[in-house]
N, C-alpha and C positions, 0 to 999 in steps of 0.2 A: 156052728163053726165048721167050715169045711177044712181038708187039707189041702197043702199044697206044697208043689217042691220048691224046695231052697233055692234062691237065685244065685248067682255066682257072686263074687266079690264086686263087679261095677258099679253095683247100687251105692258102697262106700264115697266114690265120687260125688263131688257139688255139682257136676255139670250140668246135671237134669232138673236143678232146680236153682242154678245158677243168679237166675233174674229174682227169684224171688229172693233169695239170699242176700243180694246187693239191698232191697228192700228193705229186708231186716236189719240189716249190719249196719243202716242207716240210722232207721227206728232205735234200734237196740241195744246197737254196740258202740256206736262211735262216740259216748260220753268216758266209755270206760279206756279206748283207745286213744283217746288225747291225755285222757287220764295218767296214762300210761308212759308215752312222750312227755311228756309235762315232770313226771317222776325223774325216768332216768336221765333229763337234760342234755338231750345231744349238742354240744356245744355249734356255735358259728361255723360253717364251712366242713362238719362232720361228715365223716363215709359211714355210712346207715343199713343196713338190712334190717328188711321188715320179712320175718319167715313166716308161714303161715301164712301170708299177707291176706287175701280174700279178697275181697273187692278193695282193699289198699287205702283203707282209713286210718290206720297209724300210719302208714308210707305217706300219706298226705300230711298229719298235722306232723311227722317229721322232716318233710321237706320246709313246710313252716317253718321249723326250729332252727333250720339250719341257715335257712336264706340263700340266694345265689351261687355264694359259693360252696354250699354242699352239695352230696351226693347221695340220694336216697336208692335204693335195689328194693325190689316187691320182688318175695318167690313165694310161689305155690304150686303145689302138683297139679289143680285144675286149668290146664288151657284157655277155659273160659271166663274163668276167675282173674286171670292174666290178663286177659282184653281187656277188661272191667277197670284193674289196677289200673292201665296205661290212661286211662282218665282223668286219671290225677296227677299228670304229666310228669311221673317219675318212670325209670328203667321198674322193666317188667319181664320175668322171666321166669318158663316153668323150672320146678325142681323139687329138691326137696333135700332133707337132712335124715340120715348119714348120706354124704355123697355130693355137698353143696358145691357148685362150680365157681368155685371161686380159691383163689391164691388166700395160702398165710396169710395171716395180719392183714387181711385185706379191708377190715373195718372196723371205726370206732367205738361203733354202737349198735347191736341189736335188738330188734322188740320180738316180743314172740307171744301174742296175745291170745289166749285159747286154745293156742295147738298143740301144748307136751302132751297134755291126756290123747292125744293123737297116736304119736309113736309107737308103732310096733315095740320097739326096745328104746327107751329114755337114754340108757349112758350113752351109746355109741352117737345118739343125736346131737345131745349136748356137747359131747369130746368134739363135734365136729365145728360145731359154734364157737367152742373156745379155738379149737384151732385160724379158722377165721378172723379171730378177734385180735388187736395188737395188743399188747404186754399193757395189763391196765385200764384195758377199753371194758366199757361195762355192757350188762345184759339185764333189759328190763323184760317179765312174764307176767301172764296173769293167768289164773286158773282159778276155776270158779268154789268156791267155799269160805269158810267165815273164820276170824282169829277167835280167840276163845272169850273173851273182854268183850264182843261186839253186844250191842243189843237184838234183841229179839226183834225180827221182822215179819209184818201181817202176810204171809201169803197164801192167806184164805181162799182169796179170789181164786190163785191161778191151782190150787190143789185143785178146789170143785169142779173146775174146766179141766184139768187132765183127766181126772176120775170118770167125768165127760166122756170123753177122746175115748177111754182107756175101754167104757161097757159098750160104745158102740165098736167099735175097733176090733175088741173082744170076741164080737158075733162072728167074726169074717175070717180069721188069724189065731193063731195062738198064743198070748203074751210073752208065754215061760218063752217059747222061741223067739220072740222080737227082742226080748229085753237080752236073750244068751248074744243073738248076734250084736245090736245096741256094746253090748260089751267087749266084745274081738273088738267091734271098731275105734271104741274107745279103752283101749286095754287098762289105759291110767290114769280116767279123768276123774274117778273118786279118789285113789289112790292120793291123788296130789291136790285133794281139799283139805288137807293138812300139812298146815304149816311147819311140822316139824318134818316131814317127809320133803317138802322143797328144799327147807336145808339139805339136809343130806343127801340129795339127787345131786345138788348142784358142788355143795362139798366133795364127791366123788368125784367131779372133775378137774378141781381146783378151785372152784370158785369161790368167792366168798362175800357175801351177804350182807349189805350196809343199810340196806332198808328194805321192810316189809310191813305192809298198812292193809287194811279192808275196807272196800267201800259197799255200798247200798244205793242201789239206783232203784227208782219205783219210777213207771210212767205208766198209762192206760192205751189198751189192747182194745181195738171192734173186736168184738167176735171174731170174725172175715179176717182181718191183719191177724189177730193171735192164731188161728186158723193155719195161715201163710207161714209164721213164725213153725209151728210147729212141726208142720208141712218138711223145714230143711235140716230140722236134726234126723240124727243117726235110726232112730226107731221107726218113724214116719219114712225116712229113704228106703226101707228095708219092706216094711210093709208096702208102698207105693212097687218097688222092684216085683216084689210075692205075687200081686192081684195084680199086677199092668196099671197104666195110668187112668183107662175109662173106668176101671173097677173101682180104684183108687176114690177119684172123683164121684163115683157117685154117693161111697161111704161118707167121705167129707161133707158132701152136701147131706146126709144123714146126721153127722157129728153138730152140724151149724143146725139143725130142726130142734136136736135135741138139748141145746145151748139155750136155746129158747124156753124148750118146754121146760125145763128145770128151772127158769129163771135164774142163769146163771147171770150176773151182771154183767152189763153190756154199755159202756168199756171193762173190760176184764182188767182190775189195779195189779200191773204185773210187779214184782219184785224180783230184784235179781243181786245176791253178794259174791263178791268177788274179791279175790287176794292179789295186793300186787307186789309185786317182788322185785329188787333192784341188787343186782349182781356185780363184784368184780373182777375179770381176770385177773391170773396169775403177771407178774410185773414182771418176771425173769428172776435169771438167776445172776446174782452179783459174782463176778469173777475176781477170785484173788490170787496174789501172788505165792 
């Protein structure tokens, strides 16, 4: 294992993996982001932010929901994530939360699928969501973990393929270091696998909670696509930034030999649970005489 120095913070970005990301978020995500639209019900003609958006597959199955006369917003900090969105013929614009450009009240419904464990700092993010949001308009999230009642899910497969990832990867890298920065990047994506901690995230800014469900999606990974897939999380961005991208690549092509040699199965049965959450703002304050 050689050393090597820390890359600066740009690796955090999707940009550099951008296209495969759209790939994944296809494969992988967009069951749980209709999912999700589908929960918090954006009524007929709704004004919509999709935060987070990514390649803008809840921004898509909400502009679905809404029909013609809605209005759907895709924001993301990636630029190129942004281009992607505008595919899906809704408004597209970089940004991010705390700091969303946009007026009070300006919409009826938010999604925000995978990105709290994002945030640098959670409340001021969400304070900024509710402020966007009109008196009563709700906030649909999903963060990935399981309620306590769920069943047990096989993920056999995809443990043996990280473990995989993890001894070849291992040779080149230092894990204690991928997994520290892995964590700056995502400061509270464990944090918020518990259900009772979303309560109280979103409690803290007024919100209040009318539904909360988990789902279980299983589909099958090539080697090569789960590969890709793993390619655009926060760990894999870091180590890719560390070693440069030829380096990068030639380990992967290591990682997918040794996929084989172990006889990991190929398709790898991925499994993935997730919490979904449906929020209400604060309605106002009644004024009396």
């Amino acid at each position: 294992m050689s050393a090597a120095a820390r890359p600066d913070r740009g690796w955090r970005s999707y940009d550099a993996v951008a296209d495969a990301y759209v790939r994944v978020s296809a494969a992988c995500h967009r069951q749980l982001a209709c999912d999700l639209v589908a929960a918090v019900a954006p009524p007929f003609g709704a004004r919509v932010l999709d935060l987070g958006a990514g390649s803008g597959i809840a921004a898509a199955a909400a502009l679905d929901a809404t029909g013609a006369g809605g209005h759907v917003v895709a924001l993301d900090p990636s630029a190129v994530l942004v281009a992607h969105a505008r595919a899906h013929h809704v408004d597209a614009v970089a940004g991010a939360a705390p700091g969303l450009p946009f007026r009070d009240r300006a919409f009826d419904v938010a999604v925000a699928s995978l990105v709290i464990g994002h945030f640098d700092a959670y409340q001021p993010a969400l304070a900024d969501l509710v402020r966007v949001l009109r008196p009563g308009g709700r906030l649909g999230l999903t963060t990935w973990g399981r309620l306590d009642d769920a069943p047990p899910i096989d993920d056999a497969d995809e443990r043996a393929a990280h473990a995989t990832w993890d001894a070849v990867v291992g040779e080149y890298i230092d894990l204690d270091a991928v997994d520290e920065a892995a964590a700056e990047a995502l400061p509270w994506e464990e944090w918020f696998g518990d259900p009772a901690r979303i309560r109280l995230a979103l409690a803290e800014v007024g919100l209040r909670v009318v539904d909360m469900f988990g789902r279980a999606y299983r589909y099958p990974l090539g080697h090569a696509e789960w590969l890709q897939r793993v390619a655009t999380g926060a760990r894999a961005r870091y180590v890719r930034a560390t070693l440069g991208a030829a380096r990068f690549a030639a380990v992967e092509a290591e990682v997918l030999a040794t996929l084989d040699a172990r006889a990991i199965p190929d398709p790898v049965r991925c499994a993935d649970e997730a919490i979904v959450t449906i929020a209400a703002a604060p309605t106002g304050r009644v004024m009396t005489r």
